[in-house]
MDTraj code that builds the backbone (N, CA, C; nanometers):
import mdtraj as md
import numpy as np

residues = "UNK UNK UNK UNK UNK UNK UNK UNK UNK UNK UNK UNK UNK UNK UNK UNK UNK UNK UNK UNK UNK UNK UNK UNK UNK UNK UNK UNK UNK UNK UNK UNK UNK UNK UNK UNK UNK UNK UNK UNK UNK UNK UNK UNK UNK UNK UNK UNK UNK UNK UNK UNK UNK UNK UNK UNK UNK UNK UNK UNK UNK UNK UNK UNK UNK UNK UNK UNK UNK UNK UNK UNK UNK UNK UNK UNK UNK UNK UNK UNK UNK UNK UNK UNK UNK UNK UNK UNK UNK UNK UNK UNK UNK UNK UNK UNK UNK UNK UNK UNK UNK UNK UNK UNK UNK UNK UNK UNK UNK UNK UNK UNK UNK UNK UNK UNK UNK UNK UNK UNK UNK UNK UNK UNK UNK UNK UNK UNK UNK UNK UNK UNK UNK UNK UNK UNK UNK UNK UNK UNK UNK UNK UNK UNK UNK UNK UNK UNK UNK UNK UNK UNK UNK UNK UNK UNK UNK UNK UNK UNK UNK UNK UNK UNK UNK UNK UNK UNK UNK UNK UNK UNK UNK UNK UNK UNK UNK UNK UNK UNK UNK UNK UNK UNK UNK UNK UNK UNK UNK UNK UNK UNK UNK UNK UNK UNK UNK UNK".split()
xyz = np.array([
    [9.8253, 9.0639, 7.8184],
    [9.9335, 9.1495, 7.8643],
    [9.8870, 9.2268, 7.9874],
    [9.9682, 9.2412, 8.0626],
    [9.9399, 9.3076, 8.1991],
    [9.9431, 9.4363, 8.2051],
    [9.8521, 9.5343, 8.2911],
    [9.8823, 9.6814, 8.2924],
    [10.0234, 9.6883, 8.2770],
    [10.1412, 9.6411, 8.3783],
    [10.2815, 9.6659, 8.3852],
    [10.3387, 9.6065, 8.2387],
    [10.3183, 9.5226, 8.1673],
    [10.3945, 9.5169, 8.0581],
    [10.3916, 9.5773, 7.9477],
    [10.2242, 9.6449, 7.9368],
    [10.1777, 9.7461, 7.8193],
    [10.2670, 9.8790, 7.8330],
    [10.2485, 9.9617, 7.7060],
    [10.3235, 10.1088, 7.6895],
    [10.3191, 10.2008, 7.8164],
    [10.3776, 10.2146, 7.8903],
    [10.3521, 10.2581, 7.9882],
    [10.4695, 10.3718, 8.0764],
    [10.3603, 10.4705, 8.0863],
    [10.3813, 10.6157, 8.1424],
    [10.4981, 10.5481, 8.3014],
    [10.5507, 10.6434, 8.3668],
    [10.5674, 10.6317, 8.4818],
    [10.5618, 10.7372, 8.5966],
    [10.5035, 10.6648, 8.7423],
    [10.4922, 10.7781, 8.7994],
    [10.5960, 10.7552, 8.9410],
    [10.6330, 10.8638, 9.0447],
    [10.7631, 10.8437, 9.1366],
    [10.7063, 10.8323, 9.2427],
    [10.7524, 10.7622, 9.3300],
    [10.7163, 10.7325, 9.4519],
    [10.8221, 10.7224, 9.5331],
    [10.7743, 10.7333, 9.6684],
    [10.9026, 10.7425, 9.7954],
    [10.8692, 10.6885, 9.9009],
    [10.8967, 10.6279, 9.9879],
    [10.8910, 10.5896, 10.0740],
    [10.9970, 10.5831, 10.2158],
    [11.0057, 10.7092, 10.3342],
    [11.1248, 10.7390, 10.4310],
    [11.1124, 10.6339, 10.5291],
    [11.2105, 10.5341, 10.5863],
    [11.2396, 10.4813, 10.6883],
    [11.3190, 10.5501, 10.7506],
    [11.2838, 10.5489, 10.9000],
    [11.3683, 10.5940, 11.0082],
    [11.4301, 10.4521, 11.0950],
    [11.5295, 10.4262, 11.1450],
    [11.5552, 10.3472, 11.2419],
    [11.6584, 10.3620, 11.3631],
    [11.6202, 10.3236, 11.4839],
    [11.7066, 10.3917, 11.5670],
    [11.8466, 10.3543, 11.5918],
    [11.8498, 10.2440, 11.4656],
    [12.0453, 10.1978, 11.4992],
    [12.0710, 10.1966, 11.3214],
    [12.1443, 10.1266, 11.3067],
    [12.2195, 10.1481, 11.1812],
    [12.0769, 10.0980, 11.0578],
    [12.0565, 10.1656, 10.9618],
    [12.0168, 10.0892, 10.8256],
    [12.0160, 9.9380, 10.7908],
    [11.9207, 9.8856, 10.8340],
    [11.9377, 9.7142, 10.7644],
    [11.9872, 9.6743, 10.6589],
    [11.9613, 9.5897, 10.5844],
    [11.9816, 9.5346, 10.4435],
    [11.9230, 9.3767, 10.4471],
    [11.8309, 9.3841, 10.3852],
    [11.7431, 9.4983, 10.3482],
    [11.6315, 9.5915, 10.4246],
    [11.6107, 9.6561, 10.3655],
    [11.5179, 9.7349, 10.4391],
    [11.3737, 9.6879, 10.4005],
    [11.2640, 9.6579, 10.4286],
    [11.1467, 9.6251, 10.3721],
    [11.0311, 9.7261, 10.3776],
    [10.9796, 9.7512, 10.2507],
    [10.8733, 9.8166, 10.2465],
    [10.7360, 9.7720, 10.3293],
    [10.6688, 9.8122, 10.4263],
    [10.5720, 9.7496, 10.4717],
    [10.4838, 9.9136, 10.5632],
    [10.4574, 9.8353, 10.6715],
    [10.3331, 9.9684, 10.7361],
    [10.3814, 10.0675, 10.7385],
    [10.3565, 10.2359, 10.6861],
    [10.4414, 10.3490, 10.7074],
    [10.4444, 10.3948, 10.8197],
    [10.4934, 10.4697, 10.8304],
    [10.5734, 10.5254, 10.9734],
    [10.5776, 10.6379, 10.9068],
    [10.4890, 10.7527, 10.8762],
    [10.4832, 10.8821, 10.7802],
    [10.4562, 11.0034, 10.8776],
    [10.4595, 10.9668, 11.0461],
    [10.3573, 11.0941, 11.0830],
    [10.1920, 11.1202, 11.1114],
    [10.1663, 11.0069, 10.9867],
    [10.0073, 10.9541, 11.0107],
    [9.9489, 11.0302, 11.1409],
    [9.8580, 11.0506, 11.1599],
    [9.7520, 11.0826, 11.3034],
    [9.7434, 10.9553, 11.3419],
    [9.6897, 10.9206, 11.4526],
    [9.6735, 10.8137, 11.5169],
    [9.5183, 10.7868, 11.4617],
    [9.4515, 10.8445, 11.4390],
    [9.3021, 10.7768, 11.3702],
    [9.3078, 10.7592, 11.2686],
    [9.3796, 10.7747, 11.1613],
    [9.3697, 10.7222, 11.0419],
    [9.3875, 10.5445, 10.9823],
    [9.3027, 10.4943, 10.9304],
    [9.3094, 10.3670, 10.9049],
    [9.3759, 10.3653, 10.7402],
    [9.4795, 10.3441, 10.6864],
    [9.5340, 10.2843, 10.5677],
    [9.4914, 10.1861, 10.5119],
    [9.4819, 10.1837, 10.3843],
    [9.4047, 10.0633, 10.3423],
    [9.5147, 9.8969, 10.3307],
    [9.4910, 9.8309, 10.3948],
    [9.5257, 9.7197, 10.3505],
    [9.5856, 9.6010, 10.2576],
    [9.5191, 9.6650, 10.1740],
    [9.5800, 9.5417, 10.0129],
    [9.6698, 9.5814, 9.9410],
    [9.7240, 9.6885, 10.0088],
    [9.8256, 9.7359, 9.9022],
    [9.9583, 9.7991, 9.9742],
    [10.0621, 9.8705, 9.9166],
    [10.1517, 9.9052, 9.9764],
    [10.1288, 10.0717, 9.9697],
    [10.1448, 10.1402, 10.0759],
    [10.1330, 10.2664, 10.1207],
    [10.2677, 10.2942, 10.1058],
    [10.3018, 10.4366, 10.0207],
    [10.4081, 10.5019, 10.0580],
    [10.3684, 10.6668, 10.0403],
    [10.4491, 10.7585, 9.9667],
    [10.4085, 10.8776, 9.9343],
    [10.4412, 10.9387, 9.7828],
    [10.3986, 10.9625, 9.6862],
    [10.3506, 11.0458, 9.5940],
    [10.4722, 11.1095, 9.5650],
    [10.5507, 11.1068, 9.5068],
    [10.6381, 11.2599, 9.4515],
    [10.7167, 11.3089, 9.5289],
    [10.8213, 11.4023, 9.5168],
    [10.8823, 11.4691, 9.6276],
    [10.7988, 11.5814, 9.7057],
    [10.7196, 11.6640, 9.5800],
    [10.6378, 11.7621, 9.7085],
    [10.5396, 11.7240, 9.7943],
    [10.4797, 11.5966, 9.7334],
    [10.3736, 11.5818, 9.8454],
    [10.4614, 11.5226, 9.9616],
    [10.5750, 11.4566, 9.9739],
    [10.6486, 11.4524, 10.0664],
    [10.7337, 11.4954, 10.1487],
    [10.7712, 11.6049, 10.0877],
    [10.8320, 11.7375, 10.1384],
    [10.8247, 11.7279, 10.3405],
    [10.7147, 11.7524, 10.3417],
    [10.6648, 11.7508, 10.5222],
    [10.7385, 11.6735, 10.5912],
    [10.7433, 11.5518, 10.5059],
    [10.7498, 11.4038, 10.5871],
    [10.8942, 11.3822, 10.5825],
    [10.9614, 11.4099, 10.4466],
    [11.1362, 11.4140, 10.4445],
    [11.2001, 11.5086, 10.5514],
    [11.1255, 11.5738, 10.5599],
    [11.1775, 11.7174, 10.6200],
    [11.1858, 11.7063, 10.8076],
    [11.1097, 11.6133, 10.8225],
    [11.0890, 11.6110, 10.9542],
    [11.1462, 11.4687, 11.0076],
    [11.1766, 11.3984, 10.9170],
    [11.2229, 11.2724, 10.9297],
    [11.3765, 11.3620, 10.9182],
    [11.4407, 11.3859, 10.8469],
    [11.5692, 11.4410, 10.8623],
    [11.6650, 11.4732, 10.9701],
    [11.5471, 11.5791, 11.0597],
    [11.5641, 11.6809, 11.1370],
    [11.5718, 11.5457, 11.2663],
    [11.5155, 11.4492, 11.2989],
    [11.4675, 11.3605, 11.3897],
    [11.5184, 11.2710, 11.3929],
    [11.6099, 11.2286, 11.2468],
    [11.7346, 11.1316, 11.2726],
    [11.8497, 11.1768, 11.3056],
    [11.8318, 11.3429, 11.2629],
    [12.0009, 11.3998, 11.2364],
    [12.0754, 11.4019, 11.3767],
    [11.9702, 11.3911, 11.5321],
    [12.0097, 11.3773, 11.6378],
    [12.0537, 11.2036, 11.6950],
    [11.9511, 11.1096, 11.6349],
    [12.0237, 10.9453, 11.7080],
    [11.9165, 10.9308, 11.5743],
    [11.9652, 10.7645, 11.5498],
    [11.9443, 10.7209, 11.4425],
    [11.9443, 10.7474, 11.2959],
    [11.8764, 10.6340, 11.1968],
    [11.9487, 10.6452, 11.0373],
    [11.8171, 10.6566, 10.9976],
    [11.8568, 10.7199, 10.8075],
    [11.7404, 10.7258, 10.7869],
    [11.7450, 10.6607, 10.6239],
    [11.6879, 10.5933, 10.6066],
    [11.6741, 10.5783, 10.4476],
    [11.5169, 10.6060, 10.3752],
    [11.5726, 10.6537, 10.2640],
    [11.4791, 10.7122, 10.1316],
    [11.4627, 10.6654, 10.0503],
    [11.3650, 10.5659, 9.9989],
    [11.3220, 10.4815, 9.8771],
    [11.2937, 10.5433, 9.8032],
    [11.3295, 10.5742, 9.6832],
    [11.2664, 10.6431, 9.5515],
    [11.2345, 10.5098, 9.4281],
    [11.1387, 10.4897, 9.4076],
    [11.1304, 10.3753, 9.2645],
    [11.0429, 10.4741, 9.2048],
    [11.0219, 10.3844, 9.0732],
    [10.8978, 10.4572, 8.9824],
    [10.7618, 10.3456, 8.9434],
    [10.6643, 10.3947, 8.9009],
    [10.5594, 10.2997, 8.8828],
    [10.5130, 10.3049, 8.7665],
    [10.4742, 10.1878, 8.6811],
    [10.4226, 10.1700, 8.5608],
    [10.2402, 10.2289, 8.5637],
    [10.1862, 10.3226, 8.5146],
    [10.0516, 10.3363, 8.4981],
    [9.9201, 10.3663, 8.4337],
    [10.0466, 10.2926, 8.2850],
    [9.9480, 10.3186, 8.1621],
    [9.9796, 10.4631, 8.1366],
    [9.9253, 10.4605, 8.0136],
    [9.8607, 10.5582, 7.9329],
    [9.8673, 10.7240, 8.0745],
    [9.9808, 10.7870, 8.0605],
    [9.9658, 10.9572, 8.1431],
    [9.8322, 11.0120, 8.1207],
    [9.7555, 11.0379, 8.1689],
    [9.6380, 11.1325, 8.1092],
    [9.6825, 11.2833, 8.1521],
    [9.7002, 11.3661, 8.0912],
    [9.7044, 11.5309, 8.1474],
    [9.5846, 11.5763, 8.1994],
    [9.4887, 11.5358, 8.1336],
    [9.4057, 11.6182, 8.2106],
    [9.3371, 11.5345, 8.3058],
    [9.2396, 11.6179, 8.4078],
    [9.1766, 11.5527, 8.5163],
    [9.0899, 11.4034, 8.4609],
    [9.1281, 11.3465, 8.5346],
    [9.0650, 11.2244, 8.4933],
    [8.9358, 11.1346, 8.5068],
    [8.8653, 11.1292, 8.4020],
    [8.7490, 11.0502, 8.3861],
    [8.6974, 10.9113, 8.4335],
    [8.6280, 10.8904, 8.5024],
    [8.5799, 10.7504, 8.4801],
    [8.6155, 10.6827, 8.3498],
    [8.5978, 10.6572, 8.2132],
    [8.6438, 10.6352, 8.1288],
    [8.7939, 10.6303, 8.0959],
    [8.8516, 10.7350, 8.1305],
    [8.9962, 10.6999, 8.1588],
    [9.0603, 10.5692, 8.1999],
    [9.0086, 10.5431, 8.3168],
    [9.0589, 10.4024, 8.3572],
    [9.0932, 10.2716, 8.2855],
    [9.0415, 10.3220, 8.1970],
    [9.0417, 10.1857, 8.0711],
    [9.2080, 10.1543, 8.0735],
    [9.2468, 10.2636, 8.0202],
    [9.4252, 10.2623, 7.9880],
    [9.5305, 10.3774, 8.0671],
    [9.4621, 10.4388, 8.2266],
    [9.5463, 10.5260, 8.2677],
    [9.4761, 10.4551, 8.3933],
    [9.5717, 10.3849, 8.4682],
    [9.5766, 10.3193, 8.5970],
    [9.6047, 10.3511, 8.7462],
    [9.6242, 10.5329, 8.7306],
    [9.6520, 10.5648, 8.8467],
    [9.5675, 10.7101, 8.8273],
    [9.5218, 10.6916, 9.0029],
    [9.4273, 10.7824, 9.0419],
    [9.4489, 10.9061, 9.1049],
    [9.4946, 11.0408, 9.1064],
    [9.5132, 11.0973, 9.2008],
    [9.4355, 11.2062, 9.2398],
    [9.3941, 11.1837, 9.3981],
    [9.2142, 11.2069, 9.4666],
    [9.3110, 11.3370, 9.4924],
    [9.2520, 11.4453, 9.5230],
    [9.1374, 11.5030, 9.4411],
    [9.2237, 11.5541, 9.3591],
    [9.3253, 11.6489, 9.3564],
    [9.3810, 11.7302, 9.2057],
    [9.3744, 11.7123, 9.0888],
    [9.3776, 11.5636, 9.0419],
    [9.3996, 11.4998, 8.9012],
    [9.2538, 11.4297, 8.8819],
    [9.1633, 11.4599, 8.9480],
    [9.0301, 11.3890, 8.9079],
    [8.9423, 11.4508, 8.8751],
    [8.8252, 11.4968, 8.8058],
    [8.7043, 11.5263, 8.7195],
    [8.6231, 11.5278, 8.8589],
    [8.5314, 11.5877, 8.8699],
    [8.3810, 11.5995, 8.9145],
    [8.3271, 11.4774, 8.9387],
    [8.3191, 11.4306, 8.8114],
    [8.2680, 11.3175, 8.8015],
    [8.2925, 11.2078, 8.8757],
    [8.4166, 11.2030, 8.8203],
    [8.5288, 11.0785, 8.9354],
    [8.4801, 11.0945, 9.0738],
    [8.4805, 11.1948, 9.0831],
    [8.4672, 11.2605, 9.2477],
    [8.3746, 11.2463, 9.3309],
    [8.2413, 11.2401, 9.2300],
    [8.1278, 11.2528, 9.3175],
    [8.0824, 11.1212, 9.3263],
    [8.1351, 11.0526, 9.2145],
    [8.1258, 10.8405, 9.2116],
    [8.2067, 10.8479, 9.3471],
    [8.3151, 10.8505, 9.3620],
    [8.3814, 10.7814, 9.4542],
    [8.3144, 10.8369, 9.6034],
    [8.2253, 10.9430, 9.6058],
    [8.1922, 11.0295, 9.7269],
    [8.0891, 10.9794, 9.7995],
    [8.0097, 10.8992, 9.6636],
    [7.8683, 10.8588, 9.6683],
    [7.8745, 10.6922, 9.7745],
    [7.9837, 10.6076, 9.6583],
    [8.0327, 10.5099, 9.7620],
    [8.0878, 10.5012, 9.8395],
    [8.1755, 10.5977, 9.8917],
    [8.2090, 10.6489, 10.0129],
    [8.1138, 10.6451, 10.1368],
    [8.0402, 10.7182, 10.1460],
    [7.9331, 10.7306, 10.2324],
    [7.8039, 10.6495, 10.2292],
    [7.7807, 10.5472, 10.1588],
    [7.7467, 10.4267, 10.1683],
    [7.8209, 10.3258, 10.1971],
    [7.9031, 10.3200, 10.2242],
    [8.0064, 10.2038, 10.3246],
    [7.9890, 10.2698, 10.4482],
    [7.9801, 10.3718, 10.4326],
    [8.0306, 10.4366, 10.5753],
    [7.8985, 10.4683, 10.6543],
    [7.7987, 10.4626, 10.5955],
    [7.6778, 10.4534, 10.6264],
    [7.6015, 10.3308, 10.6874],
    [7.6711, 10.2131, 10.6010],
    [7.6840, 10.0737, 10.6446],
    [7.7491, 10.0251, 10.7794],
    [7.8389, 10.0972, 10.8055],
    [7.8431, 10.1026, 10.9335],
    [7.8767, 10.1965, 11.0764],
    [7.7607, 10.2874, 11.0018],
    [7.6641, 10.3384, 11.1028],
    [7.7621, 10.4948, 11.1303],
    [7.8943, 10.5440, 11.0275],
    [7.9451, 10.6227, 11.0062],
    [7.9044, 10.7632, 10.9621],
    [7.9335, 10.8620, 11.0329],
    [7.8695, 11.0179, 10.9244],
    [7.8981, 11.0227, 10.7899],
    [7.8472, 11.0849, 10.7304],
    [7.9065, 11.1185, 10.5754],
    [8.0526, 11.2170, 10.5770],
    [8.1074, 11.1839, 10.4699],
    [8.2346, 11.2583, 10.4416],
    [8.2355, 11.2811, 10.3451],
    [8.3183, 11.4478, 10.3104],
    [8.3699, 11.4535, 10.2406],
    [8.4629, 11.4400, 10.1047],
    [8.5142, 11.2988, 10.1674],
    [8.6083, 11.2761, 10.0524],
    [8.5514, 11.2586, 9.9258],
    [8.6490, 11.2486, 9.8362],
    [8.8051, 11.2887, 9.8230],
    [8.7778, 11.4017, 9.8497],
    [8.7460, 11.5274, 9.8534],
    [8.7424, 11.6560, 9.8623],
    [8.8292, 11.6820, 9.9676],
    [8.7790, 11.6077, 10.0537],
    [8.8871, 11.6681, 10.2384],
    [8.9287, 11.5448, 10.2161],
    [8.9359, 11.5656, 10.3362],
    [9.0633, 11.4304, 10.3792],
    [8.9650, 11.3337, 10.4830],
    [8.9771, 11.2481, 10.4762],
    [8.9166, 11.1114, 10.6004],
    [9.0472, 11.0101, 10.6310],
    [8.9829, 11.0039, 10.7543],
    [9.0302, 10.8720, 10.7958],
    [9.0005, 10.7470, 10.8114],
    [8.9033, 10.7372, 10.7135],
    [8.8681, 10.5946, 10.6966],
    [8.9015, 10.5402, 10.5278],
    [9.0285, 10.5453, 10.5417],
    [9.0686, 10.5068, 10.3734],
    [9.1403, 10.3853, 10.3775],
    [9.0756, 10.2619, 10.4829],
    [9.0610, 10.1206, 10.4518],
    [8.9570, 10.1140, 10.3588],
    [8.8846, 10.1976, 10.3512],
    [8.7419, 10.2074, 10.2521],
    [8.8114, 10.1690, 10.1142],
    [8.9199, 10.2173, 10.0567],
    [8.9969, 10.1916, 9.9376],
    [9.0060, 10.0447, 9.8843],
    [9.0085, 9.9809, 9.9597],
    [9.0426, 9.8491, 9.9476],
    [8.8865, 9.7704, 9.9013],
    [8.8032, 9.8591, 9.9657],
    [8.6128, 9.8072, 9.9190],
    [8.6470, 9.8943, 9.7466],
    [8.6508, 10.0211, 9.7411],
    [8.6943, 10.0960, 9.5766],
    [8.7328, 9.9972, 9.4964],
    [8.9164, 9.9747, 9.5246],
    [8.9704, 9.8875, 9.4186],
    [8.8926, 9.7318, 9.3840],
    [8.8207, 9.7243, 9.4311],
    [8.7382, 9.5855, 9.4185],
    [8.5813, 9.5808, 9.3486],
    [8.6057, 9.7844, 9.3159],
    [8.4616, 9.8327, 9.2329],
    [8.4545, 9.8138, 9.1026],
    [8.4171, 9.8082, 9.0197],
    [8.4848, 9.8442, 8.8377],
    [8.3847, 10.0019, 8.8502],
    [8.4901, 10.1101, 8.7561],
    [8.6121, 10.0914, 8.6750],
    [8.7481, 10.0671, 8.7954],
    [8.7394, 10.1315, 8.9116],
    [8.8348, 10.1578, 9.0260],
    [8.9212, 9.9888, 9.0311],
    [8.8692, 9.8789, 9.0005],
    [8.9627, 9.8075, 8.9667],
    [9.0606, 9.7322, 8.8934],
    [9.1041, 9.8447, 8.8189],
    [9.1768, 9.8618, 8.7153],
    [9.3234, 9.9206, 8.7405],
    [9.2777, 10.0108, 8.8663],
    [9.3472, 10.1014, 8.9248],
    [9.4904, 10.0005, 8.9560],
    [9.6077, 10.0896, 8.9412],
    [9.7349, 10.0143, 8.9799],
    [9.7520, 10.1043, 9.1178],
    [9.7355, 10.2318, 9.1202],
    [9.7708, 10.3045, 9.2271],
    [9.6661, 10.4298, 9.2692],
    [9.6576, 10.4499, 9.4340],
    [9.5195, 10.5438, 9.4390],
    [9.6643, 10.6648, 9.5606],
    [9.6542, 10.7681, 9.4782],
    [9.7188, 10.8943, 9.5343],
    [9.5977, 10.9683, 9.6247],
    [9.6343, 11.0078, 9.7596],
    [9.5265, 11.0886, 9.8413],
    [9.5810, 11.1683, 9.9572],
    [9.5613, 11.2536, 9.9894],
    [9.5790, 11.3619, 10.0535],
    [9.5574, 11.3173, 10.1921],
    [9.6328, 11.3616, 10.2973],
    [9.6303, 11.3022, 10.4182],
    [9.7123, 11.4483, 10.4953],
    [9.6841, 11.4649, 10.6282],
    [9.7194, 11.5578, 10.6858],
    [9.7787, 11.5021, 10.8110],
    [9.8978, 11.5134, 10.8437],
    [9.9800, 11.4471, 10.9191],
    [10.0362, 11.5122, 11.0105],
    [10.0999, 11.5343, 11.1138],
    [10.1021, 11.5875, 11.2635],
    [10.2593, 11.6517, 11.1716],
    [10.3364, 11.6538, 11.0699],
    [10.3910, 11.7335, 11.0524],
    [10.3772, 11.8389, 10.9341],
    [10.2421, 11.8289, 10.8828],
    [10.1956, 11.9425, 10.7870],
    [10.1065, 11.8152, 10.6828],
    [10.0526, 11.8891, 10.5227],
    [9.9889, 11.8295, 10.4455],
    [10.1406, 11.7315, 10.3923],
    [10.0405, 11.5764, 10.3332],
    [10.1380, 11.5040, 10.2550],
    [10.0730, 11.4260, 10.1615],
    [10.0873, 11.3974, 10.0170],
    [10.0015, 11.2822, 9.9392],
    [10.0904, 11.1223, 9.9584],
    [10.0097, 11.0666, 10.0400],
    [9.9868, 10.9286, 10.0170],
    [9.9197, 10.8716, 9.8989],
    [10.0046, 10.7806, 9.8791],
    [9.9742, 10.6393, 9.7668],
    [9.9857, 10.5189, 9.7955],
    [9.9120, 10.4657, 9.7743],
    [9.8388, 10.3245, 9.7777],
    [9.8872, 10.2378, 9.6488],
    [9.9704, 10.1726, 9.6450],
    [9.9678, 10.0370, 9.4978],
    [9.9552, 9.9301, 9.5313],
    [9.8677, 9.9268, 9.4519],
    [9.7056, 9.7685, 9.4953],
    [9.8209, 9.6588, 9.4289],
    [9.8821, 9.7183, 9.2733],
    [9.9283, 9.6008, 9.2231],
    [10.0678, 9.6445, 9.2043],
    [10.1791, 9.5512, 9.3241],
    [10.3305, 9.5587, 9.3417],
    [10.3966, 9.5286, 9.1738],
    [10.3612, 9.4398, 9.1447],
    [10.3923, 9.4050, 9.0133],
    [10.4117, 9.5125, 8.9541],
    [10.3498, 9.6076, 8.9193],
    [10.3829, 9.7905, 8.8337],
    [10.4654, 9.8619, 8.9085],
    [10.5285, 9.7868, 9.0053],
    [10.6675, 9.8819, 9.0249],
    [10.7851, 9.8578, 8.9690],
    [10.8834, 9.9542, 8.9024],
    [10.9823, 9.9341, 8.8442],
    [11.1085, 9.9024, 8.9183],
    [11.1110, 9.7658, 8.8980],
    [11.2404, 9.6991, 9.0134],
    [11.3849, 9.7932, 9.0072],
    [11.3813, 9.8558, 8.8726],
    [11.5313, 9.8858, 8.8075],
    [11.5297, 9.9893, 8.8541],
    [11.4623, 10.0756, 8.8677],
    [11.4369, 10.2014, 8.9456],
    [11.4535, 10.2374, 9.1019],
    [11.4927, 10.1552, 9.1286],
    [11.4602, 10.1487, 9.2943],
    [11.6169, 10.2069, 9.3497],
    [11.6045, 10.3124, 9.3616],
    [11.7279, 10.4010, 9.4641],
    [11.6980, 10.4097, 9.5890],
    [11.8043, 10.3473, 9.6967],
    [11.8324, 10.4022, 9.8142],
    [11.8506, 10.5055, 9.8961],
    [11.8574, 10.6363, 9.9201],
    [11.9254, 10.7294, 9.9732],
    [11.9234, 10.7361, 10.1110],
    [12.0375, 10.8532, 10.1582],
    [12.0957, 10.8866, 10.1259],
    [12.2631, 10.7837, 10.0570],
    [12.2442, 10.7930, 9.9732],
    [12.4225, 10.6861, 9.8911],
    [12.4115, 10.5632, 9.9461],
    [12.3110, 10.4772, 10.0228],
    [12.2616, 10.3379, 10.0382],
    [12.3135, 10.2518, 9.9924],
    [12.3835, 10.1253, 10.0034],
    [12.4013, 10.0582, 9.9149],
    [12.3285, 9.9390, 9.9767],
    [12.2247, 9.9115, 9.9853],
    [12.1370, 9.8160, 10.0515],
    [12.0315, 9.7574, 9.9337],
    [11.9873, 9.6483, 10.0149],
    [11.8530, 9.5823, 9.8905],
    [11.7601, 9.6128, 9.9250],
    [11.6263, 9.6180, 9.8623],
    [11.4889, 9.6830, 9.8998],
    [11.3851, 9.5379, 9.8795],
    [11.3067, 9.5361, 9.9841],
    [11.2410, 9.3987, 10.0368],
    [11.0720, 9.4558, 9.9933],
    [10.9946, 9.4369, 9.9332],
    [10.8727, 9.5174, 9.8770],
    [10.7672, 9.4146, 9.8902],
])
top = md.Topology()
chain = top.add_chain()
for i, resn in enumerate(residues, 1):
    res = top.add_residue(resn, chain, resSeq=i)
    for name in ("N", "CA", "C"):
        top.add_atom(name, md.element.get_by_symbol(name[0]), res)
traj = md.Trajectory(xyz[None], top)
């Protein structure tokens, strides 16, 4: 049985398109367009969108304001399958049956200083300073894509992380595995009646 078919928690995700003429159909989920800094590298193997409504807050807010003069804007809301909720900060051990990660708020010490350690040995590998992360923020979180390919980290359905974007703070998410998204869930806004291409 697959992470997505087991008992499983769910978590919300969003994703804002802007476009400068009318709304497609469909619209396709693919590289974000969030505000990003221009040095930040996204990881690859997975689909990038954003975390929740508050960690997106920044990014709705400024996308709004920036269509409300020329062009449309649509708002993906789905939900994601990710195992087992854990409440509290989460363990290495966790991963067994709670599939989503979120750097730094929802993670343990522990978690933290594993992922910090291989962090800066990739990044050391090529010939990079040490960082912070998860603690701060980097821009080298193609590194994610070396993580999800670690055990326990590849277990992971989705990696939540903090990113600071030219219109304030926002949490980005990463889902390695599309399959744990809930097709039935998938709302358009604003009142959309379009298909979603993922």
């Amino acid at each position: 049985m697959s992470n997505s078919e087991s008992n499983s928690s769910q978590i919300g995700a969003v994703s804002v398109l802007r476009f400068p003429g009318e709304v497609p159909d469909p619209v396709v989920l693919g590289a974000p367009n969030f505000y990003q800094k221009e040095g930040l590298i996204l990881p690859k193997k997975g689909l990038t969108v954003m975390y929740g409504h508050r960690g997106s807050s920044n990014v709705l807010r400024a996308s709004m304001l920036e269509t409300s003069n020329s062009g449309s804007l649509a708002i993906v809301s789905f939900k994601v399958n990710v195992g087992r909720w854990n409440p509290n900060k989460q363990k290495l051990e966790d991963l067994e049956d709670s599939f989503f990660i979120n750097l730094p708020s929802r993670s343990s010490s522990e978690l933290m200083n594993d992922v910090n350690e291989k962090w800066n040995a990739w990044l050391a590998e090529e010939g990079k300073p040490p960082e912070k992360f998860p603690r701060e923020t980097s821009n080298n979180m193609y590194l994610l894509d070396k993580l999800i390919e670690t055990p326990p980290y590849n277990k992971a359905v989705a990696i939540a992380f903090d990113v600071v974007t030219s219109v304030g703070a926002a949490k980005f998410m990463t889902i390695f595995d599309t399959s744990a998204i809930d097709t039935e869930s998938v709302v358009v806004g604003p009142g959309l009646d379009v298909g979603v291409q993922i």
